[in-house]
N, CA, C and O atoms as a Tinker XYZ file with bonds, in Angstrom:
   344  protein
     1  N     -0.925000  -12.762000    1.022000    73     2
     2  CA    -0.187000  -11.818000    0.217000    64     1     3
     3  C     -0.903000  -11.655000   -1.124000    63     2     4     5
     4  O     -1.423000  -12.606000   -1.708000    81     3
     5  N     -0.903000  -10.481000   -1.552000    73     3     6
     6  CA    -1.466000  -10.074000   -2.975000    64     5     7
     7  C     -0.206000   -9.583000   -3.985000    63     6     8     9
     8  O      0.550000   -8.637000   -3.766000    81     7
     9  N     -0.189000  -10.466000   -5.127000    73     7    10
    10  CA     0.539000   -9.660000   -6.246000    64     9    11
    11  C     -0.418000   -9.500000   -7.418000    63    10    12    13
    12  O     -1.356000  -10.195000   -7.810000    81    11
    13  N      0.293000   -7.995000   -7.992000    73    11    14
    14  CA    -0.209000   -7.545000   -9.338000    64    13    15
    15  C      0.674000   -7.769000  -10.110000    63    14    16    17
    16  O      1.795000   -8.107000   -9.729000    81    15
    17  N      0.289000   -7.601000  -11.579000    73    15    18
    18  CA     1.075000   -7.337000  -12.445000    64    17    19
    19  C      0.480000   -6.284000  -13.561000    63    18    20    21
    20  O     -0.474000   -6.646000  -14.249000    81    19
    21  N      1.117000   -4.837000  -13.749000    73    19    22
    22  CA    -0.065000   -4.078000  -14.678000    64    21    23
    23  C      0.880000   -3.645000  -15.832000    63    22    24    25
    24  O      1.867000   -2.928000  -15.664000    81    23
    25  N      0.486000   -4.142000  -16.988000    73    23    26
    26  CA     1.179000   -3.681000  -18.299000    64    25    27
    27  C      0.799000   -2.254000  -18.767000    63    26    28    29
    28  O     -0.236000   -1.668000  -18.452000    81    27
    29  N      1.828000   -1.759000  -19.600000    73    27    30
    30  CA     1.677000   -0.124000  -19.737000    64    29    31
    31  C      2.345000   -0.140000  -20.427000    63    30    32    33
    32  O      3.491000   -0.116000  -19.978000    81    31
    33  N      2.226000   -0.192000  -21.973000    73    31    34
    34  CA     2.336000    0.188000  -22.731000    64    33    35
    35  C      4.155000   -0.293000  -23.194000    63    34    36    37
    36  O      5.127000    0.295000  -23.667000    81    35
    37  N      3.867000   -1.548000  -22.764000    73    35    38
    38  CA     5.574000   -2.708000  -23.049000    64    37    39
    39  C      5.869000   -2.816000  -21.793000    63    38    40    41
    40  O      6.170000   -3.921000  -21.343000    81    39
    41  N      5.839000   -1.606000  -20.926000    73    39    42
    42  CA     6.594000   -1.864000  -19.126000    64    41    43
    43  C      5.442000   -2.735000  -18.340000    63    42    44    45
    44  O      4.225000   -2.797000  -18.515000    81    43
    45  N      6.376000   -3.425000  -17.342000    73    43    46
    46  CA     5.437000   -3.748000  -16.235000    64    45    47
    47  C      5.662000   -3.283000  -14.851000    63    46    48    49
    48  O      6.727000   -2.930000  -14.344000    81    47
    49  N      4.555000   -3.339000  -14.355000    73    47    50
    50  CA     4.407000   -2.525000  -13.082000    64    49    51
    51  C      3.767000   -3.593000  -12.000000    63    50    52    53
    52  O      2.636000   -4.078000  -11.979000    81    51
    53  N      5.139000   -3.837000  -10.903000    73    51    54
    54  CA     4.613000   -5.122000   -9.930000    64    53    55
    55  C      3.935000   -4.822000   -9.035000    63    54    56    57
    56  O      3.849000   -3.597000   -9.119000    81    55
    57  N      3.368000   -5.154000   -8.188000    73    55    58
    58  CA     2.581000   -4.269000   -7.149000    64    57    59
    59  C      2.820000   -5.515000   -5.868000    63    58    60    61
    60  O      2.142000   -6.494000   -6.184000    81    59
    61  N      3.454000   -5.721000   -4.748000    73    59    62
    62  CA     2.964000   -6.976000   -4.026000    64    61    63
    63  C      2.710000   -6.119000   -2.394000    63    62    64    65
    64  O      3.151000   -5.050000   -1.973000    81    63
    65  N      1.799000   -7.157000   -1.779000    73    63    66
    66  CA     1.076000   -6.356000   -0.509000    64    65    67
    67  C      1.255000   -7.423000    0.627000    63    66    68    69
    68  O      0.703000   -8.513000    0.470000    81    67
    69  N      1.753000   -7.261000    1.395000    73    67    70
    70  CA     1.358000   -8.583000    2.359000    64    69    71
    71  C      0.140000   -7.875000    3.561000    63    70    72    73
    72  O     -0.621000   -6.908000    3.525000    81    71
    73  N      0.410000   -8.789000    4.429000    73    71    74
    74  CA    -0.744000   -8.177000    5.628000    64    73    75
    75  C     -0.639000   -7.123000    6.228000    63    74    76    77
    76  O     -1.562000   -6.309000    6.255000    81    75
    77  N      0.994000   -6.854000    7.078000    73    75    78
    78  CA     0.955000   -5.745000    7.457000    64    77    79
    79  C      1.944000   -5.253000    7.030000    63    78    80    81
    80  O      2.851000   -4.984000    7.817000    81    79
    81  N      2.132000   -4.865000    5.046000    73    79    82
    82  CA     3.154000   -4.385000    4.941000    64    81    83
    83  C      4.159000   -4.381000    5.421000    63    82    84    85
    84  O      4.649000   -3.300000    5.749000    81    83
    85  N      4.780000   -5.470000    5.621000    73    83    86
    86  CA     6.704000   -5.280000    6.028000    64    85    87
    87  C      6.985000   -5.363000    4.354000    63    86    88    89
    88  O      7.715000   -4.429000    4.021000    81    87
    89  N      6.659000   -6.099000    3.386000    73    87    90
    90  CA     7.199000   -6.734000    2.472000    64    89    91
    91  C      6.173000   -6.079000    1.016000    63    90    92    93
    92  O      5.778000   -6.767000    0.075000    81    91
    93  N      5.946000   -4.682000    1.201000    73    91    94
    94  CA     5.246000   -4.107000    0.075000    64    93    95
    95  C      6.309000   -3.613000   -0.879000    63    94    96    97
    96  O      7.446000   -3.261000   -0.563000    81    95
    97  N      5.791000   -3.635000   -2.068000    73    95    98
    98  CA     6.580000   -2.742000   -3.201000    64    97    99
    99  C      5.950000   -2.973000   -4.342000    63    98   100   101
   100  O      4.976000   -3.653000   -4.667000    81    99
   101  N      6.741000   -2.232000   -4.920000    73    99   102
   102  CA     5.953000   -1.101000   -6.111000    64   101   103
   103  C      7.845000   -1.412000   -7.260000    63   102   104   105
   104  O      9.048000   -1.206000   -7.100000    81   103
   105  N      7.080000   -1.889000   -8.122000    73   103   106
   106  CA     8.309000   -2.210000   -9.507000    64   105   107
   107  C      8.240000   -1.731000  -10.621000    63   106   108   109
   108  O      7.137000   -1.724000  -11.166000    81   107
   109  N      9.039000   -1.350000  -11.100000    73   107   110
   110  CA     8.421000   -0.776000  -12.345000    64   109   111
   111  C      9.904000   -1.641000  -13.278000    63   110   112   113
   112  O     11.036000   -1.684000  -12.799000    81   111
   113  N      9.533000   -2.227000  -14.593000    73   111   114
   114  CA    10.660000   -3.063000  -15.068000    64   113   115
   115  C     11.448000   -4.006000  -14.173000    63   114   116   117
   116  O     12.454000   -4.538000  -14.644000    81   115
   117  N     11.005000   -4.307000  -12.680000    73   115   118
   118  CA    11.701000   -5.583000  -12.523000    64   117   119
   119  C     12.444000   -4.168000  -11.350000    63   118   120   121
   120  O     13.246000   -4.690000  -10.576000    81   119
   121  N     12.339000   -2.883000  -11.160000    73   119   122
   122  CA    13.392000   -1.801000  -10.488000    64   121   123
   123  C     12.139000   -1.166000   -9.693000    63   122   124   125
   124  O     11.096000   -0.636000  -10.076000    81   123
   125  N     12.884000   -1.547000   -7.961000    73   123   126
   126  CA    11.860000   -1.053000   -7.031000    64   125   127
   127  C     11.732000    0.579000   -7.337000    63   126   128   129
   128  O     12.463000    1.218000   -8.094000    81   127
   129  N     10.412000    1.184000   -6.413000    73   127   130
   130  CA    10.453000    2.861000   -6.413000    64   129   131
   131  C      9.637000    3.069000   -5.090000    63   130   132   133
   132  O      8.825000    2.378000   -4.474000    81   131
   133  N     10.181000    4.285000   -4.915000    73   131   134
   134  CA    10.388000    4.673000   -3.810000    64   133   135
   135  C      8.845000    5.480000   -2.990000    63   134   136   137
   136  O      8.246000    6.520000   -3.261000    81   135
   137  N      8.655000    4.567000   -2.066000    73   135   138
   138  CA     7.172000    5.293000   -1.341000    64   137   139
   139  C      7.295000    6.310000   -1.068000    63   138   140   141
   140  O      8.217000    6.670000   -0.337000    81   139
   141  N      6.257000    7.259000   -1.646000    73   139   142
   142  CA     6.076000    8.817000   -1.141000    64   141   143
   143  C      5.533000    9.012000   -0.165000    63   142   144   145
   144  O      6.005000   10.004000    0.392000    81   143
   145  N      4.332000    8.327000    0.643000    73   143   146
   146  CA     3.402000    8.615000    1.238000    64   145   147
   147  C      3.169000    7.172000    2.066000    63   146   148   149
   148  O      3.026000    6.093000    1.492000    81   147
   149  N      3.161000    7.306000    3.142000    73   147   150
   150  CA     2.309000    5.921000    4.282000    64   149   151
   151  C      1.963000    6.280000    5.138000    63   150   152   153
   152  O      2.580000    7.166000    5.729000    81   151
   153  N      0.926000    5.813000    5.563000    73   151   154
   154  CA     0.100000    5.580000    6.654000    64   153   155
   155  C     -0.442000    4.214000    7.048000    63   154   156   157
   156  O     -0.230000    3.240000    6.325000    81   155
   157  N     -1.151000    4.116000    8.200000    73   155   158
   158  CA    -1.426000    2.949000    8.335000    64   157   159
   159  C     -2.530000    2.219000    7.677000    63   158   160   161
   160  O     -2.997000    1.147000    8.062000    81   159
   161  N     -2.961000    3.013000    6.483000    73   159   162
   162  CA    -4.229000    2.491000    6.021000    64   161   163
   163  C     -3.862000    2.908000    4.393000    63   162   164   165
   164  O     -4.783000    2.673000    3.611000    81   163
   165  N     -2.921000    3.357000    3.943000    73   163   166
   166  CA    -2.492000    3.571000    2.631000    64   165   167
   167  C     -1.287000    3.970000    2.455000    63   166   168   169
   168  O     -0.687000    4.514000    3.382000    81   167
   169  N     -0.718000    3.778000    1.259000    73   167   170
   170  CA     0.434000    3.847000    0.364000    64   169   171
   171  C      0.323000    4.644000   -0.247000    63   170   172   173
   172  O     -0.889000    4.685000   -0.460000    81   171
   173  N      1.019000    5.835000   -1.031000    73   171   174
   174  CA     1.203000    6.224000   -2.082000    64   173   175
   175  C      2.656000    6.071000   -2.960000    63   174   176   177
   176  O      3.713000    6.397000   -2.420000    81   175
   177  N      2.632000    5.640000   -4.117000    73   175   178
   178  CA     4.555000    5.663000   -4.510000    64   177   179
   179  C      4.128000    6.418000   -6.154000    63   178   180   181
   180  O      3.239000    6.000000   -6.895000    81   179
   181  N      4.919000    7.453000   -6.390000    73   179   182
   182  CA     4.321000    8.289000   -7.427000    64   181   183
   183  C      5.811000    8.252000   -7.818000    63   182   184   185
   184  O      6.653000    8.220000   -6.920000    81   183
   185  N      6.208000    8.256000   -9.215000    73   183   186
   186  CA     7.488000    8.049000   -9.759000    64   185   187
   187  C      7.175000    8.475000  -11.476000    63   186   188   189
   188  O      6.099000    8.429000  -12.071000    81   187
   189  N      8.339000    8.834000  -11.919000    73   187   190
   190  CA     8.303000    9.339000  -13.185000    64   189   191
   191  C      9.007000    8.364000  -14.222000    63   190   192   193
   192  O      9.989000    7.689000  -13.911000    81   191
   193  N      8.594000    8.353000  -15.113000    73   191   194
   194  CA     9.750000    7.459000  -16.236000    64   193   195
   195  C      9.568000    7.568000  -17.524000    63   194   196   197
   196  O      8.459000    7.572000  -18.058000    81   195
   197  N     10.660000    7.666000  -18.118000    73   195   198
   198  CA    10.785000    7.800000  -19.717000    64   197   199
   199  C      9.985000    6.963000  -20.561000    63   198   200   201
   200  O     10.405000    5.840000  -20.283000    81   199
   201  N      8.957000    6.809000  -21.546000    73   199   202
   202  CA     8.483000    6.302000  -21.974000    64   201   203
   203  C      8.408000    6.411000  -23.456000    63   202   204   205
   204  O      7.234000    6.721000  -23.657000    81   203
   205  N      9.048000    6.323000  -24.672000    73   203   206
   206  CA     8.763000    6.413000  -25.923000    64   205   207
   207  C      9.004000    7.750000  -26.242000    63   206   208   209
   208  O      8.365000    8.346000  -27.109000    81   207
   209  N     10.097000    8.353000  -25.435000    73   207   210
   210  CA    10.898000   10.014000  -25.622000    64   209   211
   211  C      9.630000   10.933000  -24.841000    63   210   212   213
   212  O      9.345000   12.079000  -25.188000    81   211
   213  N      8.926000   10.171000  -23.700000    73   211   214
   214  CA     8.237000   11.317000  -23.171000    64   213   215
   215  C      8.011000   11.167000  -21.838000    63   214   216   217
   216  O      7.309000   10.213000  -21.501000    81   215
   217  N      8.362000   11.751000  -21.168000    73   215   218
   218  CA     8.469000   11.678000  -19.450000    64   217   219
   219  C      6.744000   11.584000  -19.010000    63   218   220   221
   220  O      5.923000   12.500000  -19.058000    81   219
   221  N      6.502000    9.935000  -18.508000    73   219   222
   222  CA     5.090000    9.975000  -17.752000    64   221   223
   223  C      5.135000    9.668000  -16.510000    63   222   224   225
   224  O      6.063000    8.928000  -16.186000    81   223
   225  N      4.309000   10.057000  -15.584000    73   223   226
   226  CA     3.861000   10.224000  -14.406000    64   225   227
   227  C      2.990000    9.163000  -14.053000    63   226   228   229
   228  O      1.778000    9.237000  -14.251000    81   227
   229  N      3.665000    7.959000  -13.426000    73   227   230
   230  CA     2.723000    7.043000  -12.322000    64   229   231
   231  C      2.338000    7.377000  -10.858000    63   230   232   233
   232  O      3.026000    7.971000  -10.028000    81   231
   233  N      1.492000    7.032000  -10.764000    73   231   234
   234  CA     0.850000    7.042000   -9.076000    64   233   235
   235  C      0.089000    6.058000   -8.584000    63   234   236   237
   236  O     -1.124000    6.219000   -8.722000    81   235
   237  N      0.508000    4.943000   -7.970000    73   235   238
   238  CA    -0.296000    3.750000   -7.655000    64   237   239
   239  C     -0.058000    3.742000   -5.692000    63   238   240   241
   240  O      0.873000    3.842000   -4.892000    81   239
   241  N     -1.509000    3.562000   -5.669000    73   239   242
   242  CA    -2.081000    3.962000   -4.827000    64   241   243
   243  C     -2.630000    2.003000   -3.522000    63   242   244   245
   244  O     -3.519000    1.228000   -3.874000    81   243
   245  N     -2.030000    1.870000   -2.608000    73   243   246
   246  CA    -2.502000    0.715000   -2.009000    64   245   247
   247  C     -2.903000    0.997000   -0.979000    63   246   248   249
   248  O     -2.116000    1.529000   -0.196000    81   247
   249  N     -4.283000    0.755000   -0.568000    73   247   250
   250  CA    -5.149000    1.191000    0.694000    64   249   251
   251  C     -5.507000   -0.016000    1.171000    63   250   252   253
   252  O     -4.931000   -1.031000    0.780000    81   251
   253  N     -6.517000   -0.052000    2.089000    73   251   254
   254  CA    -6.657000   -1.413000    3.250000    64   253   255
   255  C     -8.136000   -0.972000    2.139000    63   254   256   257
   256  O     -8.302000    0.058000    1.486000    81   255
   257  N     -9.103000   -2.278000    2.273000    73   255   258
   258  CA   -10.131000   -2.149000    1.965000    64   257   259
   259  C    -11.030000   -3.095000    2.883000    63   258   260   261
   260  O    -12.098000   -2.643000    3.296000    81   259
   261  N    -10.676000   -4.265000    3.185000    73   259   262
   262  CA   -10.994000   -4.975000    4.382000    64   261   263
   263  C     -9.533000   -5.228000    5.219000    63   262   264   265
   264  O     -8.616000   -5.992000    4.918000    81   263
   265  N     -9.624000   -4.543000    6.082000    73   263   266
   266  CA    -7.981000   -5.351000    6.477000    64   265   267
   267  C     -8.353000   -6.428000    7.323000    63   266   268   269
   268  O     -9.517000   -6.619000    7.676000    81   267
   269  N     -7.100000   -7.349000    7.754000    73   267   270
   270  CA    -5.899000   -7.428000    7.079000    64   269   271
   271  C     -5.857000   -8.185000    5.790000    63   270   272   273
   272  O     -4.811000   -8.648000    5.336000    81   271
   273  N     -7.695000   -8.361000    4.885000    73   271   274
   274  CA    -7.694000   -9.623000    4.075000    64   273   275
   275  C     -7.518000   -9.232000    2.213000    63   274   276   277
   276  O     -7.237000   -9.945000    1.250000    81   275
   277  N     -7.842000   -7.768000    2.351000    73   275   278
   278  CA    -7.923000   -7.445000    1.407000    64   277   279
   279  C     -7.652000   -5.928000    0.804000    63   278   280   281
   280  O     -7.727000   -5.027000    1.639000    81   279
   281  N     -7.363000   -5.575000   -0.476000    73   279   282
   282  CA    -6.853000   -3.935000   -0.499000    64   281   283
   283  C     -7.202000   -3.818000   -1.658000    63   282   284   285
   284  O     -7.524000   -4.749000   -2.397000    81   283
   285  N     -7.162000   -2.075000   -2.076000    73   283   286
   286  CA    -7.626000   -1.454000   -2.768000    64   285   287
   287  C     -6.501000   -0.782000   -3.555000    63   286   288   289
   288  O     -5.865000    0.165000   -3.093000    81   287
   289  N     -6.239000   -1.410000   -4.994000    73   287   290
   290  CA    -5.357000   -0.594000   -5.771000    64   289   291
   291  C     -5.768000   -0.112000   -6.825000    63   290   292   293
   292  O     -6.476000   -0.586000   -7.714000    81   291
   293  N     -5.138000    1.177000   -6.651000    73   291   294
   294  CA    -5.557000    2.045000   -7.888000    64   293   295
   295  C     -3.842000    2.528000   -8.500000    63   294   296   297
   296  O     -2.883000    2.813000   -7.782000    81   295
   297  N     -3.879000    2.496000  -10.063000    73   295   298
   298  CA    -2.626000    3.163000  -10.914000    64   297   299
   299  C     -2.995000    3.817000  -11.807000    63   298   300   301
   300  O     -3.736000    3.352000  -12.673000    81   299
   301  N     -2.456000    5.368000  -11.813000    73   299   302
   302  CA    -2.629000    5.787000  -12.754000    64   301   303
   303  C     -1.223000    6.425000  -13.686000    63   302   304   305
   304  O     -0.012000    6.349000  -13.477000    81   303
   305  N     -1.995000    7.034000  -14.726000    73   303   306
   306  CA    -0.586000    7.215000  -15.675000    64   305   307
   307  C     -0.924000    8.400000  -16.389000    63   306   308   309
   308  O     -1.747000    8.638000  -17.274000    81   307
   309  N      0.079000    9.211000  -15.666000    73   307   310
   310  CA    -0.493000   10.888000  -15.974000    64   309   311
   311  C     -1.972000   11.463000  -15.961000    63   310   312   313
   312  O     -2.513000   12.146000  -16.831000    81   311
   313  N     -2.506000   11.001000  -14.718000    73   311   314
   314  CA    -3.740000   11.287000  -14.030000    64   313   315
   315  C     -5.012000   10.601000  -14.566000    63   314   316   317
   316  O     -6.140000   10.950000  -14.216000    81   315
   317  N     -4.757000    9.581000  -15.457000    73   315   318
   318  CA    -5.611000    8.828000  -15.639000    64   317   319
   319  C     -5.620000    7.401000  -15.462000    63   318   320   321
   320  O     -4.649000    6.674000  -15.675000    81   319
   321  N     -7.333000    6.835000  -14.862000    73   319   322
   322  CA    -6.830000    5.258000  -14.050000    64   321   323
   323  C     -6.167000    4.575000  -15.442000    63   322   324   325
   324  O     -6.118000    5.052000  -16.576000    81   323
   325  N     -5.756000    3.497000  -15.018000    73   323   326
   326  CA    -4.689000    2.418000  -15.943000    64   325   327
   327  C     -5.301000    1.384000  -15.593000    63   326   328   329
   328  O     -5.546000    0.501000  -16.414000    81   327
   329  N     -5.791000    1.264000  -13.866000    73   327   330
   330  CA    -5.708000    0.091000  -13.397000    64   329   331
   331  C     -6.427000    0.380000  -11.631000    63   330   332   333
   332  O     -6.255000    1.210000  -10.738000    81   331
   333  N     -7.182000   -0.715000  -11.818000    73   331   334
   334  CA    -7.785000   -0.749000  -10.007000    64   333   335
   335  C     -8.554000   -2.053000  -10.093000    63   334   336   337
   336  O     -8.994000   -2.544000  -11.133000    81   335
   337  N     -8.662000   -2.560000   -8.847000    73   335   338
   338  CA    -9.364000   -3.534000   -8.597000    64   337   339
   339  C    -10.757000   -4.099000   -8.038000    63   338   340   341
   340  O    -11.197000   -5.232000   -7.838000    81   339
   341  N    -11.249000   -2.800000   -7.877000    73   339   342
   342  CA   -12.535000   -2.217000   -6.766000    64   341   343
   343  C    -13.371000   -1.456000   -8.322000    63   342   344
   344  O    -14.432000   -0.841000   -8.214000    81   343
């Protein structure tokens, strides 16, 4: 299993992955959000949230990169990376 943890600006953003995804999610403050997009080789969960009186746009992104040992995350925050591991 893989966990993240990505700070943004006071919030945190959890990220955890197991092998074959039964047990993935995406947190934002400790409050799950909701996958937009799956397949068997990627995630997408894109969610909006108030930030300092201004509505921003996350999109964190979990792909297979070696499966089942390893993956590829990318977050961004209003279309720019924040965060990846590759």
């Amino acid at each position: 299993m893989a966990k993240y943890t990505i700070e943004s600006d006071g919030h945190a953003i959890d990220i955890k992955k197991t092998v074959f995804g039964r047990d993935e999610s995406v947190k934002y403050d400790g409050k799950g959000e909701v996958k937009t997009f799956f397949d068997s080789s990627f995630a997408d969960y894109i969610f909006e949230k108030e930030e300092n009186g201004e509505t921003v746009r996350y999109k964190v992104v979990i792909s297979d990169y070696i499966w089942p040992i390893s993956w590829r995350i990318k977050v961004q925050k209003n279309g720019r990376i924040i965060y990846t591991n590759r």
